[in-house]
DSSP file (Angstrom, degrees, kcal/mol; ACC not computed):
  #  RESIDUE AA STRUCTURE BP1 BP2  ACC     N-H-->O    O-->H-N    N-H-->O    O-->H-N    TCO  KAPPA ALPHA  PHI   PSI    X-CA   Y-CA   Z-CA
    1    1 A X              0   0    0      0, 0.0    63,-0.1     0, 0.0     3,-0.1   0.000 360.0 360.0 360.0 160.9    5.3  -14.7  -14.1
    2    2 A X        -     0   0    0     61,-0.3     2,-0.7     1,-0.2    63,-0.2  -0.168 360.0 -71.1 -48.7 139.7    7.4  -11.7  -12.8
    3    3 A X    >   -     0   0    0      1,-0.1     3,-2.3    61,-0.1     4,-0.3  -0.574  30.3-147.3 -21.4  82.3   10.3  -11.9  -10.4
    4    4 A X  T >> S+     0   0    0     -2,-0.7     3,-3.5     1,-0.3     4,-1.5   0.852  96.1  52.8 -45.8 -74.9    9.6  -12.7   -7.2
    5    5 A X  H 3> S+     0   0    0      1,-0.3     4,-2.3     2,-0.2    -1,-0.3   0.837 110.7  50.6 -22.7 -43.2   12.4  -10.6   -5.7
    6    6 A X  H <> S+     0   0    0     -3,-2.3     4,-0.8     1,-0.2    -1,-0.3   0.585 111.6  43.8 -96.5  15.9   11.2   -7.6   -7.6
    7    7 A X  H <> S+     0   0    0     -3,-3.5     4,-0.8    -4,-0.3    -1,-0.2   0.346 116.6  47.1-117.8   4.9    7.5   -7.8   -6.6
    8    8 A X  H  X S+     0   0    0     -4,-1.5     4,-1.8    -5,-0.3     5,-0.2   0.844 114.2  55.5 -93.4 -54.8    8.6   -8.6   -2.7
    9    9 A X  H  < S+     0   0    0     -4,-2.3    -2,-0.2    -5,-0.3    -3,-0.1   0.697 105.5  42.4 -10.3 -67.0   10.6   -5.7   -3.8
   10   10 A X  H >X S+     0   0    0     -4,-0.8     4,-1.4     1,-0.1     3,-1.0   0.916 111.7  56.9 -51.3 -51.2    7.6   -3.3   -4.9
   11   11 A X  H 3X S+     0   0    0     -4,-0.8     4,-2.2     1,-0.3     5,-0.3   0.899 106.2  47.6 -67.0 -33.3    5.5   -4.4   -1.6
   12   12 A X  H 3< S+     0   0    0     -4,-1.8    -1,-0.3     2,-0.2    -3,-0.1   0.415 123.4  46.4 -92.7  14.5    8.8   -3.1    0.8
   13   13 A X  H <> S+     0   0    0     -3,-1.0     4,-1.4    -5,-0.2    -2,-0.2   0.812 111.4  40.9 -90.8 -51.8    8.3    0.0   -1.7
   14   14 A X  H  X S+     0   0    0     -4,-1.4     4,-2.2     2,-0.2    -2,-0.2   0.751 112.8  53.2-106.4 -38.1    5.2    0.5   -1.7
   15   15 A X  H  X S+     0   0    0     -4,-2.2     4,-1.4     2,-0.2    -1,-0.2   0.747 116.9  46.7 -48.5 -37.4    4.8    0.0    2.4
   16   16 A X  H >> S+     0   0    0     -5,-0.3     3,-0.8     2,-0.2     4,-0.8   0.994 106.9  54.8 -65.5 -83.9    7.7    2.8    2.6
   17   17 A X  H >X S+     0   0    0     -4,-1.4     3,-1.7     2,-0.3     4,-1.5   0.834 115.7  42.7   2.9 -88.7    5.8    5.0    0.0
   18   18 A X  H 3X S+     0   0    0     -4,-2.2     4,-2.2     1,-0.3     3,-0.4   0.841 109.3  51.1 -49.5 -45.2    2.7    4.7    2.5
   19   19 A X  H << S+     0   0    0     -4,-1.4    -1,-0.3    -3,-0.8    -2,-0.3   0.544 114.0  45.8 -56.3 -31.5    4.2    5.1    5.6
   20   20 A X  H << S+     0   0    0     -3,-1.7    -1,-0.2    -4,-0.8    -2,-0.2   0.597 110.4  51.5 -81.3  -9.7    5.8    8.2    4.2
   21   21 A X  H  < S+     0   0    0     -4,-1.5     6,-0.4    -3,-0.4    -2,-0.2   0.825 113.5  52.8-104.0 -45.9    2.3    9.7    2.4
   22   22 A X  S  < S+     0   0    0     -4,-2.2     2,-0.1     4,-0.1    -3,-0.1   0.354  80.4 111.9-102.2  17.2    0.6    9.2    6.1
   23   23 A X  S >> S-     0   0    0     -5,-0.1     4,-2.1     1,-0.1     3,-1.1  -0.466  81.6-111.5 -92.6 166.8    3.0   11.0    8.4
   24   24 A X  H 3> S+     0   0    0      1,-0.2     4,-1.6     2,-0.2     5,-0.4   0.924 112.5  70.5 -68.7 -57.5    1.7   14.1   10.1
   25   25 A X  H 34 S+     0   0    0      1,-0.3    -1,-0.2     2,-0.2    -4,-0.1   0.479 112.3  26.6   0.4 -51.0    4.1   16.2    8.0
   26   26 A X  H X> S+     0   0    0     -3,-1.1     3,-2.6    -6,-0.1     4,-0.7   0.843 116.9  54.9 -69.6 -80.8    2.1   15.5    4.8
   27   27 A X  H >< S+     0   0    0     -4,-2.1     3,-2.5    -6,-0.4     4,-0.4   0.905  99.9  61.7 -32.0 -62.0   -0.9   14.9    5.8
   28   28 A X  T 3< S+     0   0    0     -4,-1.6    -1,-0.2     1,-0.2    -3,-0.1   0.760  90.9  69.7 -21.2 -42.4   -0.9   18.2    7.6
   29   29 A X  T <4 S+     0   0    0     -3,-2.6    -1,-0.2    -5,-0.4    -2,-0.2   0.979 101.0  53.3 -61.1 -38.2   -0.4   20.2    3.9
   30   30 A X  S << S+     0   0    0     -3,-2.5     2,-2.1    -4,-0.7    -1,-0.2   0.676  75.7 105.4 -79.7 -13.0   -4.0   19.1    3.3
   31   31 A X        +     0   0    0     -4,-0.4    -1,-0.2    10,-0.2     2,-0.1  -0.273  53.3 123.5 -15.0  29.5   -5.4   20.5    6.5
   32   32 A X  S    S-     0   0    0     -2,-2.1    10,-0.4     2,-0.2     9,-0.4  -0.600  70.8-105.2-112.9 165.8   -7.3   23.6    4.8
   33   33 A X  S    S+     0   0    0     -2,-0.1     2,-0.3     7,-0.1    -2,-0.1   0.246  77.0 113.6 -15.4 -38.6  -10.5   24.7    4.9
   34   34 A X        -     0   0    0     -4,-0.1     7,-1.5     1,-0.1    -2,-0.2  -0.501  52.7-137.2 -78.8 140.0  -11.5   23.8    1.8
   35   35 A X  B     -A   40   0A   0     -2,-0.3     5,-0.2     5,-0.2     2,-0.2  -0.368   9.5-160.9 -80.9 162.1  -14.0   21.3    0.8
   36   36 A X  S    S-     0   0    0      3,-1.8     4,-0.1    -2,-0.1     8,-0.0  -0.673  94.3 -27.3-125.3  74.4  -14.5   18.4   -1.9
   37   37 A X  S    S-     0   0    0     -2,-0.2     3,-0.1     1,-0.1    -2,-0.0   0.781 125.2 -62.9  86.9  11.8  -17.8   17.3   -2.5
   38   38 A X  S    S+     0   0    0      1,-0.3     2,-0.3     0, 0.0    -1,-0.1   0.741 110.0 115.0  34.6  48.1  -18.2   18.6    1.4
   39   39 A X  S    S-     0   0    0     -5,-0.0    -3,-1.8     2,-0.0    -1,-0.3  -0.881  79.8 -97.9-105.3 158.2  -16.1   16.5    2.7
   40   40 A X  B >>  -A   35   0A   0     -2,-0.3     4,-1.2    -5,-0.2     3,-0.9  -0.437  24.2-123.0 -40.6 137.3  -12.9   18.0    4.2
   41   41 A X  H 3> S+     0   0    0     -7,-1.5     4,-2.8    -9,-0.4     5,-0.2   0.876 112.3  53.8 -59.1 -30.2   -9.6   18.0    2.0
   42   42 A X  H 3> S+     0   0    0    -10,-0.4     4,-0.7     2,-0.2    -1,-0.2   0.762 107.8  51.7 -64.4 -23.4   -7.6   15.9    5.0
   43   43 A X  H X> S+     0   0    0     -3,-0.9     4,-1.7     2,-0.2     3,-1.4   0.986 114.1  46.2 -76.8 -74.0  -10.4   13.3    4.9
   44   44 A X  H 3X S+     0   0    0     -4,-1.2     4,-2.6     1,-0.3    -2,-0.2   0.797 109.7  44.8 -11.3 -84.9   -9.9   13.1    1.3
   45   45 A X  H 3X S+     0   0    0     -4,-2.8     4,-1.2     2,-0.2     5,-0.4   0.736 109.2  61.5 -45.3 -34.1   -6.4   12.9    0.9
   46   46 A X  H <X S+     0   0    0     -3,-1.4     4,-2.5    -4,-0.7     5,-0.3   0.985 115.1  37.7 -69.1 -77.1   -6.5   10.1    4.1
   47   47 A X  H  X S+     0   0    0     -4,-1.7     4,-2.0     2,-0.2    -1,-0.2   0.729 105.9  59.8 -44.8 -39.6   -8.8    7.8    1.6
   48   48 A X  H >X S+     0   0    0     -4,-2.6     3,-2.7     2,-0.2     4,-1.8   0.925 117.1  36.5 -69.0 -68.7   -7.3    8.4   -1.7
   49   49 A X  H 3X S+     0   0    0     -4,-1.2     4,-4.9     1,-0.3    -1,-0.2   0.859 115.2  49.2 -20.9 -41.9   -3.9    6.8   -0.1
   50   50 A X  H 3< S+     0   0    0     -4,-2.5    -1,-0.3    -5,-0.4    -2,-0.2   0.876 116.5  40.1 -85.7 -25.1   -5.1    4.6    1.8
   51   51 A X  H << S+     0   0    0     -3,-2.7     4,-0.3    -4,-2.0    -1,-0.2   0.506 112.9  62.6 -78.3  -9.3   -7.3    3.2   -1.3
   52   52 A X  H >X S+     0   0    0     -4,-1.8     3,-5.6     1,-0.3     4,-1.4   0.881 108.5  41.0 -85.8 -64.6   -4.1    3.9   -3.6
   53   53 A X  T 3< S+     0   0    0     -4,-4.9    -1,-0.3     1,-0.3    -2,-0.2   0.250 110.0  57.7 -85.9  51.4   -2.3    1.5   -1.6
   54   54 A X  T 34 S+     0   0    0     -2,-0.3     4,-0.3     2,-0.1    -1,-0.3   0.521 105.0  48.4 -27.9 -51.5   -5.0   -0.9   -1.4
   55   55 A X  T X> S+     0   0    0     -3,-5.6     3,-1.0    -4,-0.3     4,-0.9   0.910 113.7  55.3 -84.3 -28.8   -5.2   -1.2   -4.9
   56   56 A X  H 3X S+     0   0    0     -4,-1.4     4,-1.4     1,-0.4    -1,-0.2   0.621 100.5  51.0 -30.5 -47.8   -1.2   -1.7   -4.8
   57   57 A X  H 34 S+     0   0    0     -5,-0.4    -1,-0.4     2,-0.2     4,-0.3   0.431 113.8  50.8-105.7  15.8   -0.8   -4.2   -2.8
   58   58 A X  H <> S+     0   0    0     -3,-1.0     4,-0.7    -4,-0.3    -2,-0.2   0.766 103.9  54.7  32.0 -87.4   -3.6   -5.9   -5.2
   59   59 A X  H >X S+     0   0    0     -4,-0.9     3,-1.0     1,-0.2     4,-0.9   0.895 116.2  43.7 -80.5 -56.9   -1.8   -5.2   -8.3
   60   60 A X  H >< S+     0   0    0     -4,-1.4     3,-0.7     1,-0.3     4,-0.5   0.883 108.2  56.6 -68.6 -39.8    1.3   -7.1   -6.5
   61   61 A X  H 34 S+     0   0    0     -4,-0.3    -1,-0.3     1,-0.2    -2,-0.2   0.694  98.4  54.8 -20.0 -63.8   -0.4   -9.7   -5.2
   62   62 A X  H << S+     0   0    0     -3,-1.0    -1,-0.2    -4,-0.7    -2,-0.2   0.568 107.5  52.5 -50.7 -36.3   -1.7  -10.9   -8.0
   63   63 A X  S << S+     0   0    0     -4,-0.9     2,-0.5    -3,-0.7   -61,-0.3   0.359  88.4  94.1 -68.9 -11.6    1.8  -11.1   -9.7
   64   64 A X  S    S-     0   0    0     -4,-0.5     2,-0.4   -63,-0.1   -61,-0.1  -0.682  73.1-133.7-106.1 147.6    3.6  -13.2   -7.0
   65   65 A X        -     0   0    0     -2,-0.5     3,-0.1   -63,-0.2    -2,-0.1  -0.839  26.4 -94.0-104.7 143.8    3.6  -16.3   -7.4
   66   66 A X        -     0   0    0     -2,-0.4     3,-0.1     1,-0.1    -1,-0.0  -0.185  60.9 -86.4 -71.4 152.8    2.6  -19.0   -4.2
   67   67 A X        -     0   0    0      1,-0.2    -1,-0.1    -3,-0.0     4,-0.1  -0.034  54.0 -92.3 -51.6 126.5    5.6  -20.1   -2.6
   68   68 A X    >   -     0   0    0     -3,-0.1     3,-0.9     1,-0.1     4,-0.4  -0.152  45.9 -90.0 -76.8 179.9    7.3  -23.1   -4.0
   69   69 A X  T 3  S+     0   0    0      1,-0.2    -1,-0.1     2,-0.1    -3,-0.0  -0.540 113.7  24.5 -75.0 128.7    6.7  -26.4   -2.9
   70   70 A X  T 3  S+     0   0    0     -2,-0.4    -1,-0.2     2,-0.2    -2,-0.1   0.518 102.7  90.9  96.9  21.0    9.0  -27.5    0.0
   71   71 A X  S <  S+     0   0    0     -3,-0.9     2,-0.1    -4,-0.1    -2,-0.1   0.721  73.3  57.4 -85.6 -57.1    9.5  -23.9    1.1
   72   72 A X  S    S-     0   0    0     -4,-0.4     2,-0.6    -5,-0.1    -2,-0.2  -0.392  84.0-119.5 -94.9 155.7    7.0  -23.2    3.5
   73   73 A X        +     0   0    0     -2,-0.1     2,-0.3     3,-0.0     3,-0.1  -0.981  38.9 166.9-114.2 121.5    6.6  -25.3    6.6
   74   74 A X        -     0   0    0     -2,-0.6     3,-0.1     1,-0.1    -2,-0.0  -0.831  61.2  -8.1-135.2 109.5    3.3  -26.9    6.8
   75   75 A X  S    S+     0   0    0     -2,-0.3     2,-0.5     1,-0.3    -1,-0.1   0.781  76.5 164.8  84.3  32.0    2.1  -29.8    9.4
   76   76 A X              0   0    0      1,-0.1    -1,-0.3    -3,-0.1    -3,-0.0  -0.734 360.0 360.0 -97.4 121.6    5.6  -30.2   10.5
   77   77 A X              0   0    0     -2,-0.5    -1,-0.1    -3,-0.1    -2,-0.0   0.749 360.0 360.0-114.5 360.0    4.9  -32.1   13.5
């Protein structure tokens, strides 16, 4: 499996990466008139992101590997 550090790495990336793609500043550029399929372009643009990083934090997901044993606290009473 992959580095743990660099896929903890991707996710504080890829969270950044979203958080920048969904500030009004940006969003705002897609604000026109024009349609897609008659949906509005701002609508659009909202879903593809927000389905991009969907699929992102997925892709990473899948790569990390579960925590090792003695790590985690579980049933500590």
């Amino acid at each position: 499996m992959r580095d743990r550090r660099r896929i903890v790495g991707g996710m504080l990336v890829l969270t950044v990466l979203g958080f920048l793609l969904l500030m009004p500043p940006l969003v705002h550029l897609f604000n026109h008139d024009g349609r897609i399929g008659g949906v509005p372009q701002i609508v659009v643009y909202l879903f593809v992101v927000w389905g991009g990083l969907i699929v992102g934090i997925m892709t990473l997901t899948r790569w990390l590997e579960p925590d090792p044993a003695g790590t985690h606290d579980e049933d500590e009473s």
